[in-house]
N, C-alpha and C positions, 0 to 999 in steps of 0.2 A: 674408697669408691667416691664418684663426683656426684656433688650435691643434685638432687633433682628439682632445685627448685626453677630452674630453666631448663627443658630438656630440648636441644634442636634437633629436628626433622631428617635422617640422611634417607629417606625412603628410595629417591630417587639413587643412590648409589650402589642399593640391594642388588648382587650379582651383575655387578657393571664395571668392567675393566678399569673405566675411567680412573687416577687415581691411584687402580687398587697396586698395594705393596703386599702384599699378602694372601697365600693362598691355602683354604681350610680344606682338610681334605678329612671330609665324614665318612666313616666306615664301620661296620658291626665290627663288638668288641671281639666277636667270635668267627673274624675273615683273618682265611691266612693274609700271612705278611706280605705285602707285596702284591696283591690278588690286584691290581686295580679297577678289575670289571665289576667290584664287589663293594665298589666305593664312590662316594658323588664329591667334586670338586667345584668348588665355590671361589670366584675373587675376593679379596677381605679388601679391608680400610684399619690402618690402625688407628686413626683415628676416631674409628667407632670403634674398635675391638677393646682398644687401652683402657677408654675412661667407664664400657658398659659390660666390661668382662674381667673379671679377676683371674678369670684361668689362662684367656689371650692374652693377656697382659703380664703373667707371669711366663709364660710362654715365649713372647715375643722377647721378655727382658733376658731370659735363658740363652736365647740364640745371640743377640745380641752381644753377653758376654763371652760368648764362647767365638767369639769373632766370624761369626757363620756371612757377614754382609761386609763389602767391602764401602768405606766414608764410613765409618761406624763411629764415629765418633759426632759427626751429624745424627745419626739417626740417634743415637744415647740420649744427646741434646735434646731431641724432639721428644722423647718417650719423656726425659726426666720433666721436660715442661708440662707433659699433659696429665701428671702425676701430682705436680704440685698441691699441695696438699690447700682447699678452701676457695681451689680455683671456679670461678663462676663458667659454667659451662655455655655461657653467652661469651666469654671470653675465647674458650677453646674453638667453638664453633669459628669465630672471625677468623682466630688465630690458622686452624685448619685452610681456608678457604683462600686466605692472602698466603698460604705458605705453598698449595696445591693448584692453584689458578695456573700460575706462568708455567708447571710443571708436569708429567706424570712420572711418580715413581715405578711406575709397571719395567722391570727390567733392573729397579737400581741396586737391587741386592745378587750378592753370587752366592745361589747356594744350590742343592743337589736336587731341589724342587724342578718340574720339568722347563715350567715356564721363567727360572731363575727369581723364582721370590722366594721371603720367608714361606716355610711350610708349618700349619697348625694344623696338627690332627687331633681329630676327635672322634671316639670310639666311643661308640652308642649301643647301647643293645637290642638285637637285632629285628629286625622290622621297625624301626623307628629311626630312619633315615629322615625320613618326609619332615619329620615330625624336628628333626635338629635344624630342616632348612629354615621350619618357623621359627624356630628358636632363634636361629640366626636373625633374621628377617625382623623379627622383633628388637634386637637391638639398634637397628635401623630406626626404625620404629620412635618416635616422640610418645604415643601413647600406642603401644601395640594393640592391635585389633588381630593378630594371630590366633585367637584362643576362637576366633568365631567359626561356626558349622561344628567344632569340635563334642564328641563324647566325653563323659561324665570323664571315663577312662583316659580315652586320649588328653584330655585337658589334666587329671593325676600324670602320668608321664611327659606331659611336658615342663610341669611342676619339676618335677625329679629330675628332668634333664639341664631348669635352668639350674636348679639348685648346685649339681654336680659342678656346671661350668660358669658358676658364681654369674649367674645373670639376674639381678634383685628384680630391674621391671618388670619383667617376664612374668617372673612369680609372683608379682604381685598383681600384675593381668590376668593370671590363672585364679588367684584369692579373689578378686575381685568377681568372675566369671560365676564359682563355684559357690561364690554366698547369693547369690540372685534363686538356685537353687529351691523348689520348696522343698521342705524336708520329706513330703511324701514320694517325690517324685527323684530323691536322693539314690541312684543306685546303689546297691548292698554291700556289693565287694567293694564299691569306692568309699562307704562313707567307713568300711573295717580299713581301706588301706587308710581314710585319712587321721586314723586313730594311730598309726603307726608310724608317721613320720618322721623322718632323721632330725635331731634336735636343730639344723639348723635350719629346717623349716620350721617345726613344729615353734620355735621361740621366736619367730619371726611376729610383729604384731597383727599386719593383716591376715595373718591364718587363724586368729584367734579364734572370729564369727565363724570361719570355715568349721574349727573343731567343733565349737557349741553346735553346729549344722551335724556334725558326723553321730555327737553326741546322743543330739535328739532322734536321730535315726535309729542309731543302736537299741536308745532305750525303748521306744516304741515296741520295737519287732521282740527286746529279750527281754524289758525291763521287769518283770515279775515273772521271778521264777519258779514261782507253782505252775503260771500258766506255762513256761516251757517245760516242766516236764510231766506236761502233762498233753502234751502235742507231739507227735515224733518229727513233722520238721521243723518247729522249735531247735527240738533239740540237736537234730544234725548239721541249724546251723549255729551253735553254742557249742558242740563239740569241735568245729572247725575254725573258733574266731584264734587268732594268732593271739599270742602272749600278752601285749601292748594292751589288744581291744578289750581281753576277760578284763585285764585291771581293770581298767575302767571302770566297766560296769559294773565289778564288784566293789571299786572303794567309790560309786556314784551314792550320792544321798538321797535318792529317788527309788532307787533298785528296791522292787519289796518283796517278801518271804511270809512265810507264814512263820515260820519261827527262822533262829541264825543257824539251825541247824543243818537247811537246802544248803548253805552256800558253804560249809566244809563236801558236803554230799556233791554240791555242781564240781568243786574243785575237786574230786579223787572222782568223779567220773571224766572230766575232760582231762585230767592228766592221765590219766587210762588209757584214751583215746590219742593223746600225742605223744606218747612215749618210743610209738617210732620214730618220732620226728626227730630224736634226741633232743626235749626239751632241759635245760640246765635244771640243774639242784637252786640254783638261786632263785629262779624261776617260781619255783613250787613253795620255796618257804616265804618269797613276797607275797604269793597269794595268801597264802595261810596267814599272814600276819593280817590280813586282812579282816581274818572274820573277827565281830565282834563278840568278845568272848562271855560276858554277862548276861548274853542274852541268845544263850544258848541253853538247851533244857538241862537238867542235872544229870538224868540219867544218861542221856547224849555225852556229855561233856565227864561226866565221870568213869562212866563204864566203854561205850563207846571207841571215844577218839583215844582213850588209854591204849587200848590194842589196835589202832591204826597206824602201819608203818609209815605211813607219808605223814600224818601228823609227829609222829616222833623224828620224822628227818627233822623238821621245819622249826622245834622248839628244842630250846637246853632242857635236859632231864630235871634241872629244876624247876622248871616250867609246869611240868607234866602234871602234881596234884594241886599245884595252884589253878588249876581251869576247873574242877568241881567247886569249890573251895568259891570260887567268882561266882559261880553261878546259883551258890545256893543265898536262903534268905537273908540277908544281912551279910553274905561273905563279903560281897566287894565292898562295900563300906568297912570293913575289918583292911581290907588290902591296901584300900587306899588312909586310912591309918597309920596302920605300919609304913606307912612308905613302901611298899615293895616293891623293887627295881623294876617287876617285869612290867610293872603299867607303865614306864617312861619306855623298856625296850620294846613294848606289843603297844604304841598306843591306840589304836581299834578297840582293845579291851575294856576302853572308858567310853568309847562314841555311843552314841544316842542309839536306841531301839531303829531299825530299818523300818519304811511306811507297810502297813499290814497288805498281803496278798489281796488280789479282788478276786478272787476263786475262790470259793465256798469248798473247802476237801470234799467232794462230792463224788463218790463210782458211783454209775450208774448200769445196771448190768440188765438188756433185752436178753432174755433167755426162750429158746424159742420153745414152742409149745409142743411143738412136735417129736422134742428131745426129751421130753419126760414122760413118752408110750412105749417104751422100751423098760423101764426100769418100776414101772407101773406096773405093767402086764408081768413081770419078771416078778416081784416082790407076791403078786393076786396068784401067778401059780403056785410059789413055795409052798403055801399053805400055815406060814408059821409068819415067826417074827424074825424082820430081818431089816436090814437097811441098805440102799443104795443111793451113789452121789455121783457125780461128777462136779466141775471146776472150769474156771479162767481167772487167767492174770492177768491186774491190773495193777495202775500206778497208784499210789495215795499221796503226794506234797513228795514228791522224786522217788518213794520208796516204792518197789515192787511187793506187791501182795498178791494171796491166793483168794475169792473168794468161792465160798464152796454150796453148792444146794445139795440135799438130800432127799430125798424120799422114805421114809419112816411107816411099816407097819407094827404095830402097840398092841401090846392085849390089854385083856378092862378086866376090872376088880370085877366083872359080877362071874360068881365062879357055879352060879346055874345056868350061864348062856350056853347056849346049842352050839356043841364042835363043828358045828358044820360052818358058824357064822363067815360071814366075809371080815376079813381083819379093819381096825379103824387105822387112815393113814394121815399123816400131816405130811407137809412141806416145812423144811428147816434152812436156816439160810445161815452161814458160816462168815466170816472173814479171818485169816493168818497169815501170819509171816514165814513164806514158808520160799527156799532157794535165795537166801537173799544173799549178797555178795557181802565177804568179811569185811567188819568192822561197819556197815552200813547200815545195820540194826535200829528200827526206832519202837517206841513204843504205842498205841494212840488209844482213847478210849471213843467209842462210836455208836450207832443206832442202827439198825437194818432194819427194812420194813417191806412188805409188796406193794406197789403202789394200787391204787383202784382205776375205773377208767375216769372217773370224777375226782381230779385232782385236787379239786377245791373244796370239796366234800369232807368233812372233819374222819379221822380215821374207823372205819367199823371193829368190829370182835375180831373179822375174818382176817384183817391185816395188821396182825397185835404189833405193837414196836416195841424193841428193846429198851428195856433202861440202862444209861452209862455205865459200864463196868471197864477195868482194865483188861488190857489184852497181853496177856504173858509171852514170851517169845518162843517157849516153848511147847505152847499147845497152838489151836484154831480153839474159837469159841461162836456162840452164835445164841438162837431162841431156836429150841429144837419144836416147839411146836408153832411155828409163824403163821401158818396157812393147815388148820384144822381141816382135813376133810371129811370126816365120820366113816359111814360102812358104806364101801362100796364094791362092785364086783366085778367091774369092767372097767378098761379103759372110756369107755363110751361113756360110762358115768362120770367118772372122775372127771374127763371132761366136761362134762354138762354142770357139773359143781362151779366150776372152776367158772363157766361163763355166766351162771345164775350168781355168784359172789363178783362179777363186773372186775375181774382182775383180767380178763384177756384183753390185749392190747392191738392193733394195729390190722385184724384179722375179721371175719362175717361175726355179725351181730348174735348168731346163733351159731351152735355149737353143730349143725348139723351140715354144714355149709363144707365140705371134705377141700376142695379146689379152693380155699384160703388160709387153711391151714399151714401150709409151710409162712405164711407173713405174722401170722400172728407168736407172738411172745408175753410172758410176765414180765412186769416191771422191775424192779430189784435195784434198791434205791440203798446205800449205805454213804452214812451221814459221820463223819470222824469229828468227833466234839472237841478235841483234845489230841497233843502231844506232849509225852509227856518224856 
């Protein structure tokens, strides 16, 4: 390609007979053959075409060999001169201009084109006609101003159209356009496609600021991935970033977790989700070689990812008990000892801890107040002891959990009280691992509490909190008596407890208040200390 460090001006010969030796004929890649209603036809210059197109230039050399032009042996002349290899493009321009002055070549080639010139076509995809005339146009062009009025979008596809037909200023009028860009103002699917680009933009120097541009887009919107899963459209748009953008953001040194355990979890859910897409087997073991494996939890990494079939694609079976083994006390400092091969073959297994989540593992569960007169009243007529709960699922750091409330009638040690009494009830608040998807399994230790309406208020008797204990995968555990009620006999009480102890939320100041009831709710706050 010719140097640019003189580029001259052919603006004025854009779509202009004058000249022209060459006729481009632009057509969707997906028009039948021959359609010509389906196609726009343009006058070229090969002398713009030659020195500012690698693909017209290869084009034109094709024809030329295959003797498609009659004096072809002038015209060889004329291409091998503008080819010259260090030629100063101050030079071709003269050269053009004393060679085209006395002359028009319109007419001087025989070929099956209608108008007897060379014919160059170019098949674009479809609705982006308009958009090859710029293209064109811009090779005319000294400093193309093509890219201007254009979309985030339309300026990516004309990116991709010079790239196709090797037009360097163009693309680099589009890099230049798309870095002005603030990254807030970055549209979505353009800064995913500019993550994707075909190496021979992507290595292009001025697309570099572009990528850093796409980069800090991505990372904004996904870049901590507690907070996307803990948002669903987060997440649906992480399930949908193409192959190129996850790397990314998975091998970014920004990306932060709460432990390295999300990021096998983000990976075997987005591969879930594109596996109609027929995503490759290569695919899935580049991500995985991604995660860093030391700083991953042990029992995750030991028990865990052992029984996960996508992690067994992605590593050699000898692989497989060296990932506890890394992640316990002192193991990787043993590993990296021994020498053992797989930290040269996984190197992620050695990289640095990922920045910590800004998301506090925090459920926070409004349970409405009016969903616990049901199971109240239910429990006051049995007459006995008995217990009723219901549930919702939530997420905890990507993991789906159960947590559970109960309602608890209790008898009392005094065994002279009167059968007749009303039963004592608490309020019990649960958290479990319960429906989770194979191999997805974590473990966490955590607090549950009800909150008061005075959140700043140090906690009372009435809102006991748990102390940290582990959570087994296979039970729910909780404080079964969180919210004491004592003896009461009515719904009507129990509510009247419940707003004299300031745990009613959102609802009338007084329990008497019937027409606010459905807004009011318990707080229900669980606090995950740990993963373990």
């Amino acid at each position: 390609m010719a140097s640019t460090a003189f580029v001259p001006d052919y603006d004025d010969y854009f779509r202009q007979e004058t000249h022209s030796d060459v006729s481009l004929l632009i057509t969707d890649d997906a028009a039948v053959s021959g359609d010509a209603s389906l196609a726009r036809r343009l006058p070229g210059h090969s002398m713009v075409l030659v020195p500012f197109s690698d693909y017209c230039r290869a084009k034109l050399e094709t024809l030329s060999q295959a003797g498609c032009c009659q004096g072809s042996s002038e015209q060889d002349a004329t291409l091998a001169w503008l080819q010259r290899p260090f030629m100063p493009l101050g030079a071709v321009f003269n050269y053009c201009k004393t060679q085209l002055a006395p002359r028009s070549y319109a007419g001087a080639y025989n070929s099956s084109s209608i108008d007897g010139k060379l014919e160059v076509l170019m098949q674009v995809p479809k609705g982006q006609q308009e958009l090859a005339k710029l293209l064109v146009k811009g090779m005319y062009q000294a400093q193309p101003t093509t890219t201007d009025g254009l979309s985030q979008l339309q300026l990516l596809q004309l990116m991709l159209l010079a790239d196709h037909f090797d037009v360097p200023k163009v693309q680099a009028a589009v890099a230049a356009a798309l870095s002005t860009v603030d990254v807030q103002q970055l549209d979505w699917d353009a800064a995913v496609q500019l993550l994707q680009l075909p190496p021979s933009c992507a290595q292009q120097p001025e697309f570099e600021a572009v990528r850093r541009l796409a980069v800090q887009r991505v990372q904004q919107q996904l870049g901590d991935l507690e907070e996307v899963w803990a948002d669903p459209a987060r997440q649906q748009l992480l399930l949908a970033l193409p192959f190129e953008a996850l790397r990314q953001l998975l091998q970014d040194d920004t990306t932060c977790v709460a432990t390295e355990n999300t990021v096998v979890y983000t990976i075997e859910r987005w591969w879930g989700a594109q596996y109609a897409a027929l995503q490759h087997a290569e695919h899935l073991r580049a991500l995985m070689h991604l995660v860093r494996m030391r700083h991953c939890t042990q029992y995750f990494a030991g028990i865990v990812m052992q029984h996960s079939s996508l992690v067994q694609q992605s590593f050699e079976r000898t692989a497989l008990p060296l990932m506890r083994e890394c992640c316990t006390l002192g193991g990787f400092a043993r590993l990296q000892d021994a020498k053992c091969p797989v930290l040269q073959q996984c190197p992620a297994w050695v990289a640095e801890q990922r920045p910590a989540s800004a998301r506090q593992p925090v459920v926070e569960w409004r349970l409405p107040l009016a969903s616990l007169q049901a199971p109240v009243e239910q429990l006051l007529s049995s007459g006995g002891i008995a217990t009723v709960g219901f549930s919702d699922t939530c997420v905890v750091q990507g993991q789906p959990m159960r947590i559970k409330v109960e309602i608890k009638a209790v008898d009392t040690d005094d065994k002279a009280a009167d059968t007749d009494r009303a039963p004592v009830l608490h309020i019990g608040a649960f958290l479990g691992l319960r429906d989770l998807p194979a191999g997805s399994m974590r473990l966490v230790a955590a607090t549950i509490s009800v909150l008061p309406l005075k959140a700043a208020a140090p906690p009372s008797k009435t809102t006991g909190e748990l102390t940290e204990r582990l959570m087994s995968p296979e039970r729910i555990w909780g404080f079964p008596q969180l919210v004491p009620l004592g003896t009461q006999r009515s719904w009507q009480a129990v509510k009247a407890e419940l707003y004299r102890m300031e745990l009613v939320h959102g609802g009338a100041s007084a329990a008497a208040v019937p027409d606010q009831e459905h807004s009011s709710h318990l707080h229900i706050k669980v606090e995950v200390k740990q993963l373990l």
